[in-house]
N, C-alpha and C positions, 0 to 999 in steps of 0.2 A: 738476274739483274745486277745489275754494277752499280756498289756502293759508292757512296761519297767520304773521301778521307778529306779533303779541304775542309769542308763545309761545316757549318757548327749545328751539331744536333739539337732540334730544343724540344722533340718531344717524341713520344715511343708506344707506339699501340693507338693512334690516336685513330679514331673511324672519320670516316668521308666524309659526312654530316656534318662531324665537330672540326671539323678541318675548314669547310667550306664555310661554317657558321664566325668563325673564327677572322679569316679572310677576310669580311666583312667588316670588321670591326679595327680589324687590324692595320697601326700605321706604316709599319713594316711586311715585307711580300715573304710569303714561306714558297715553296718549293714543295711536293709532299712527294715522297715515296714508299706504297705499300705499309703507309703508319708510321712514319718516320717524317719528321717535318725539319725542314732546313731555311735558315734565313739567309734570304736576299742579300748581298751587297750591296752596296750604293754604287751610281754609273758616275765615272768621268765627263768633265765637259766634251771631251772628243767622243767619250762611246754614244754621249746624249747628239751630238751633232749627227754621226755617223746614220745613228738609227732615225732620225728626224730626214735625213738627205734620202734617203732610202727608200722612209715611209710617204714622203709627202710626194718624189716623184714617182711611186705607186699608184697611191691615190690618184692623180692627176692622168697618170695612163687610162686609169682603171672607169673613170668617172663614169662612163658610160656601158658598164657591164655590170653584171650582176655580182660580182667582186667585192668584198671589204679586204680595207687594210688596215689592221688594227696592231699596233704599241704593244711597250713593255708591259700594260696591266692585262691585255689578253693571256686566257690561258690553253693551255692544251691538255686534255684530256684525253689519257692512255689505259689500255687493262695492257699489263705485260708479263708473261707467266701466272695469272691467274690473280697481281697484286694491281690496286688501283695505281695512277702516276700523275702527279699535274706538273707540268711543268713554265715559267712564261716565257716565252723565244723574244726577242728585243722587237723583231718585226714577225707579223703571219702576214697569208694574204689566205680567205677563205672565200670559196666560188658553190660549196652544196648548200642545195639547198635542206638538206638534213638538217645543218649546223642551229638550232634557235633559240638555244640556251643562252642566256644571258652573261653567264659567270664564265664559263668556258668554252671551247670549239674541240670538236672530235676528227673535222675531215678538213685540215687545212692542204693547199694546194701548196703551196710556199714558204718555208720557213729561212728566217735569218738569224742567225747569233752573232754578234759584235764582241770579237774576244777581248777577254782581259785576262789577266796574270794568272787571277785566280780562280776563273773559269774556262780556260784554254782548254786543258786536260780533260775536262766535264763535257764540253761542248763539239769538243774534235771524237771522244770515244761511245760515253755512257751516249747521251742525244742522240750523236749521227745515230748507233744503233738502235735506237729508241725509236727515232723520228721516223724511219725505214720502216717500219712495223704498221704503218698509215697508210691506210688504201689508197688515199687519195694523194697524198703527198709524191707531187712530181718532184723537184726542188727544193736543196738544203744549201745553204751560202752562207761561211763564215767572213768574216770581215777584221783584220787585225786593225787595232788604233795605235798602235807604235811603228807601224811602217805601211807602204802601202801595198797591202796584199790581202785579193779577196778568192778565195777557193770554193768554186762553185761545183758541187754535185748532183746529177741530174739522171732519176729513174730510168730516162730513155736511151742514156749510154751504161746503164750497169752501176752507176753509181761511181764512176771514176771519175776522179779530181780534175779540176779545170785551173790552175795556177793563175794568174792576172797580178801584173807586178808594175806595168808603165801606164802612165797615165791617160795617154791615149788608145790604151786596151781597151774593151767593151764588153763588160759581163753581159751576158744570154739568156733571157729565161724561157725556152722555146714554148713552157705550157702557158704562159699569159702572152703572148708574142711581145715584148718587152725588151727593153736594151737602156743602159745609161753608161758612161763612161767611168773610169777612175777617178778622173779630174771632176765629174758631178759629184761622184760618192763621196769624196774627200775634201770636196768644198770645205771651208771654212774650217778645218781640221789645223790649228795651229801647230800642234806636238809634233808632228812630224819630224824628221830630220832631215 
């Protein structure tokens, strides 16, 4: 597993139990890996638009399928070399019905990350190969908020990159049959340049 050097350590040996118990109570989001718990950043108003643009025209696809699409508090729940892993992706979209856990989901079909500075690095290497490790996970989609560019990778071609850069481009998600443009994704996206 691939460590985290960005992140700030806040705790070391901690068990699943007390991680999750924790969580709960917790006004701040950890991150846990294999007993190692990392805090959350706070999101920009672009990453908060970004994942909001996303999520809501998901849901609205989705309305009528067995489909949730749940935010930044969903989590994901990993074993990876025999150590537990939670992670929270900005957007899921989960369709098993396996999934009934309350706290986390284990078989998401769709994940997003909405990059930033200090998760770019985290989310393009440790994740992608993290998230690949998911029976179910057809679809992984980063999303930059400082320019517009959404990189979409998909189970069904190998996992090779799908680059989208002009606004009239149209991300794909062929396992939900799903489409929304750049110019939807980036609505109200001020920062831009």
């Amino acid at each position: 597993m691939i460590q985290r050097m960005e992140a700030v350590r806040q705790a070391a040996g901690m068990s699943v139990e007390d991680y999750l118990a924790a969580e709960e109570r917790s006004e701040v989001r950890h991150e846990y890996l294999g007993g190692a718990v990392y805090a959350m950043a706070g999101a920009s108003d672009e990453h908060i638009a970004l994942s909001m643009n996303l999520a809501f025209a998901l849901r609205h696809d989705l309305q009528n399928s067995p489909c949730r699409v749940q935010m930044s508090d969903g989590r994901i729940r990993l074993r990876l070399a025999g150590e537990d892993v939670f992670y929270y992706p900005d957007v899921m979209v989960v369709c098993d019905p396996r999934d009934r856990d309350r706290y986390f989901k284990r078989f998401p079909k769709v994940v997003i990350e909405v990059l930033s500075e200090s998760t770019e690095a985290i989310d393009r290497r440790e994740k992608f190969l993290s998230y690949r490790q998911i029976e179910t996970l057809e679809d992984y989609v980063l999303v930059a908020q400082d320019k517009m560019e959404v990189t979409g990778f998909a189970r069904a071609n190998g996992w090779q990159p799908v680059i989208l850069r002009r606004p009239d481009e149209v991300l794909r998600l062929a396992s939900l049959d799903f489409s929304i443009s750049l110019r939807a994704i980036y609505d109200r996206v001020a920062a831009l340049p």
